[in-house]
N, C-alpha and C positions, 0 to 999 in steps of 0.2 A: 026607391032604393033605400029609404033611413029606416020603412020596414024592416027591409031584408038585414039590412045592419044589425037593428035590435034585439033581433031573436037572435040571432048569429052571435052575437054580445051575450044575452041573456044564459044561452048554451055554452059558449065558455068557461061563465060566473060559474055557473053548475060544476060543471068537470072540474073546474079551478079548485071550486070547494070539494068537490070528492074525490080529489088528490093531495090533497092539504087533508083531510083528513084520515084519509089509507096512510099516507106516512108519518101522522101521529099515531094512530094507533100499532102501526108498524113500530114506531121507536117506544112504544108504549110497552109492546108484548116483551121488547128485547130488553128493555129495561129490566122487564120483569123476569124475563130470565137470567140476565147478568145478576140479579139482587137472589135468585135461587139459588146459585152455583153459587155464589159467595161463599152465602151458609153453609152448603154441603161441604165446599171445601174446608170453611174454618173449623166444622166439628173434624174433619178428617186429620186436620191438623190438630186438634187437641186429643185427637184420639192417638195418633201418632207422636205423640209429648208423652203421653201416659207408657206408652209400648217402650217410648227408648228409656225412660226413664227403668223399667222394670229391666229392661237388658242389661242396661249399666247396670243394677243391682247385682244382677246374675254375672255379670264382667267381673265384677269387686270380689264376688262370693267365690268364684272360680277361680282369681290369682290368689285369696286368703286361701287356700285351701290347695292350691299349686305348692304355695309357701310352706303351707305346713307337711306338703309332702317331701319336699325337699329335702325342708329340716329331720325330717324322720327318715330319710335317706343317709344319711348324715353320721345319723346316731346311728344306723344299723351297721353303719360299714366300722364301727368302735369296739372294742374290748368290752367296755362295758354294757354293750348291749348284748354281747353273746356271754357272756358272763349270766346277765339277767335271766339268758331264754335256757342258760344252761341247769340253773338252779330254779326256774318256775319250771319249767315242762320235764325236764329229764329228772329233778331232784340229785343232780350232782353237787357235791361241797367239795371244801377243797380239804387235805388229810388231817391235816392239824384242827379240823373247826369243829365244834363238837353243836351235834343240831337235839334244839329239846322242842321238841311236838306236846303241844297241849291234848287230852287225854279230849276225848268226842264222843 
């Protein structure tokens, strides 16, 4: 019977160890994939730093530029702005003004 035992034993060892080594190499693979995806994600995350930062540029660019429509809303709805458009585009003056035109 201490035959039958030893190999019975012996066969164990075996599988024991080629169990113990499927699940290092198991936590080996997944290691190595957890350490892939890190990567990918952390460029995805620098890439995406880069994109919001550019947005926010175009956010800032788009309220300065809101702002200065506003302000020229502003000015349009004035006197002196139809004043302006009246005497560049029409060439209207007012009676008493006396206009001297350089000679071209």
């Amino acid at each position: 019977m201490s035959k039958r035992t030893g190999r019975t034993g012996s066969k164990n060892k075996i599988s024991s160890r080629i169990g113990v080594i499927t699940v290092i190499c198991c936590l080996a693979l997944l290691a190595g994939v957890v350490m892939y995806k890190a990567r990918t994600l952390e460029t995805q995350k620098k890439e995406l730093q880069v994109q919001a930062e550019e947005l926010q540029e175009q956010l800032d660019d788009a309220k300065q530029k809101h702002k200065e429509l506003e302000e020229k809303e502003e000015y349009m709805k004035t006197d002196e702005y139809v004043e302006d458009v009246a005497r560049s585009q029409l060439g209207l003056v007012y009676p008493d003004e006396i206009v001297i035109k350089p000679k071209e």
